[in-house]
C-alpha positions in Angstrom: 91.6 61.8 109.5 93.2 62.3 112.9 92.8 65.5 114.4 96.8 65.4 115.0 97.1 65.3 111.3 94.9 68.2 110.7 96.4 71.5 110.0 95.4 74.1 113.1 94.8 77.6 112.0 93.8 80.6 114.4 90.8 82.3 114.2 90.6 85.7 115.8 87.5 86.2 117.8 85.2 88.9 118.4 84.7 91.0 121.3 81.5 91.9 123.3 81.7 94.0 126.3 78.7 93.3 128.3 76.6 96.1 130.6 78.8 96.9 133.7 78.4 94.3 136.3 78.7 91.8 134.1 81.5 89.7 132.3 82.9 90.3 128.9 82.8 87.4 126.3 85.3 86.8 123.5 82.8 85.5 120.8 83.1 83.9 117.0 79.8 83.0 114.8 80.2 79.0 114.5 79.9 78.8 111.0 83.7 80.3 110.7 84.5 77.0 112.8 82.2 74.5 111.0 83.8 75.4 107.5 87.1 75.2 108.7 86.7 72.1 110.2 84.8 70.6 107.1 88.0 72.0 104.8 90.3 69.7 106.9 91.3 72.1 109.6 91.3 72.1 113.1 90.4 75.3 114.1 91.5 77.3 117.7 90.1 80.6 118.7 92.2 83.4 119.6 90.6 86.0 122.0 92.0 89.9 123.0 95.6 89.0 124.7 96.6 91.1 127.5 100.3 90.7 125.4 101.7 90.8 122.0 104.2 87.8 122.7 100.6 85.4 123.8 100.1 86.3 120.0 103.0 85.0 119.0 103.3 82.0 121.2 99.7 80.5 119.8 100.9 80.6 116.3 103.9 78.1 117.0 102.1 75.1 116.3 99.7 77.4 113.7 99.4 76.4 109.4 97.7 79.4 109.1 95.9 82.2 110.7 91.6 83.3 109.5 91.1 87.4 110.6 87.5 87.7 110.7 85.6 91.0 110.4 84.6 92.5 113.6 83.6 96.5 113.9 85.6 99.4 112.9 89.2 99.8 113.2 90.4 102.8 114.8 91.2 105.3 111.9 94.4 106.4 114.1 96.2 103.0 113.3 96.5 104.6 109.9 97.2 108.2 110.6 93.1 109.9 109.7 90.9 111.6 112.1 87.5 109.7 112.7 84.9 110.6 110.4 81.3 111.4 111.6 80.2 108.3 109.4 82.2 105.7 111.5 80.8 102.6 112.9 81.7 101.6 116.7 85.5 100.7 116.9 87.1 97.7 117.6 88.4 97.5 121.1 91.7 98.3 121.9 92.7 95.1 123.2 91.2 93.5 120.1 92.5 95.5 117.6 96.4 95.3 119.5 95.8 91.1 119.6 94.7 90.9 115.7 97.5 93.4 115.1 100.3 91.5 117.0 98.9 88.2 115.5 99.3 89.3 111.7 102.5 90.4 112.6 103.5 86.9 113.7 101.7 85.6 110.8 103.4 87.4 108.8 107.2 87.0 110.2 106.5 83.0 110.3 105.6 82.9 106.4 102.2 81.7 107.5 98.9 81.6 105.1 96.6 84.3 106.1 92.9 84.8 105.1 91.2 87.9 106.1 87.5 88.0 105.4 85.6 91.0 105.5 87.4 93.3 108.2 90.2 90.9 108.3 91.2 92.2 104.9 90.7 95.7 106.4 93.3 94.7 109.4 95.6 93.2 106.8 95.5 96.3 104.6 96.1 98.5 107.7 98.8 95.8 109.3 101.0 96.3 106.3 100.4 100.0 106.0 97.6 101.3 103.9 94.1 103.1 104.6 90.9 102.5 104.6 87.3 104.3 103.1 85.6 105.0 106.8 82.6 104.9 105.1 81.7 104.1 101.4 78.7 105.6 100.7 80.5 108.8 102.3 83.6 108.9 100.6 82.6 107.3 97.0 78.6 108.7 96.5 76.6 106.5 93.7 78.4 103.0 94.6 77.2 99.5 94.5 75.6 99.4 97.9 77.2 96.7 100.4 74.7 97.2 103.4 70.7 96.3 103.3 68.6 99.5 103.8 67.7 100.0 107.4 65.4 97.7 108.8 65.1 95.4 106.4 68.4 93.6 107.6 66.5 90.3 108.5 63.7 90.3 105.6 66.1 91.0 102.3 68.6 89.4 100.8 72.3 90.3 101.5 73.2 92.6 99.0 75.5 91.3 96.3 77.6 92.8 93.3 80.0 90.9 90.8 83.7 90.4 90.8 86.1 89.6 88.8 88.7 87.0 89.5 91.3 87.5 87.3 93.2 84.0 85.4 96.3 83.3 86.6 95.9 84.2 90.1 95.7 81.5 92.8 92.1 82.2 93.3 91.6 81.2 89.9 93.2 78.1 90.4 90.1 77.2 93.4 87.4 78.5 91.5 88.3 79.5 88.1 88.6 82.9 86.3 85.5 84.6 85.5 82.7 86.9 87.1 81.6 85.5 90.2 78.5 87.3 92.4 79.7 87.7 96.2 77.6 89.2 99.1 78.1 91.9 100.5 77.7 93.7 104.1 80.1 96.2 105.0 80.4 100.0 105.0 84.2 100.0 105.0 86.9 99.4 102.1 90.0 99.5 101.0 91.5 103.2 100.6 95.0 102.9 99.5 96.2 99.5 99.2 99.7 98.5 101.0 102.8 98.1 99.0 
């Protein structure tokens, strides 16, 4: 079909600031875009906005809004000291963009799909917490990272879940136990209401 007949959705992007001297790069891995576009989207990439009402402006024409996961959200965006465990945080201007655009997602009824640390930021957007670090805060659980330094050579770690019948996931893919990988240190705490 016509790309003018495709649904856009934003993607937020990533962030890398580069040694001093030189420039800083929004970034995204392609394969976010190359799904979306092979689901029958066209997908536009939203990089750290200097304002929260650039956020808002991008989603006008916007079906819907991915939040891909990036590195740690500052622990002060819902009210808990850093703990020593913590990965790098997300940079301010990052974090502000991704918080301004669920925000407009959210106040323009629009489809949201948070993946990884996306789900993080939506938890935190709407008001809960997170686990800084879950082999810190919840000792003996299913381990979502590969042990150090054997990133590239193993398998991404993996660990059942449930989708539960009824649910609109079910309806995509059907209740049941599925296996999903699994590379994050981070979780959901306290779930917003």
């Amino acid at each position: 079909g016509s790309a003018m007949k495709r649904p856009l959705v934003a993607v937020n992007c990533d962030f890398e600031k580069a040694a001093q001297g030189r420039r800083n790069y929004p970034f995204l891995p392609i394969e976010y875009v190359r799904y979306l576009e092979a689901a029958g989207t066209v997908p536009f990439l939203v990089p750290p906005l200097e304002s929260r009402d650039d956020a808002e402006a991008l989603l006008a024409h916007a079906r819907g809004v991915v939040f891909t996961g990036s590195d740690d959200l500052d622990p002060a965006l819902y009210g808990q000291p850093r703990d020593p465990a913590l990965g790098p945080i997300v940079p301010a201007a990052k974090a502000e963009t991704d918080l301004a655009l669920f925000a407009a997602a959210r106040a323009r009824r629009l489809p949201v799909l948070g993946i990884c640390g996306g789900m993080q930021l939506a938890n935190v957007a709407m008001g809960g917490t997170l686990l800084q670090d879950i082999p810190t805060a919840r000792p003996g659980s299913l381990p979502h990272k590969s042990p150090p330094g054997a990133e590239a050579a193993a398998p991404l770690p993996a660990h059942p879940v449930a989708v539960e019948p009824g649910t609109r996931l079910a309806s995509l893919i059907g209740a049941g136990t599925r296996t999903v990988n699994s590379l994050h240190h981070q979780a959901v705490d306290r779930l917003a209401e």
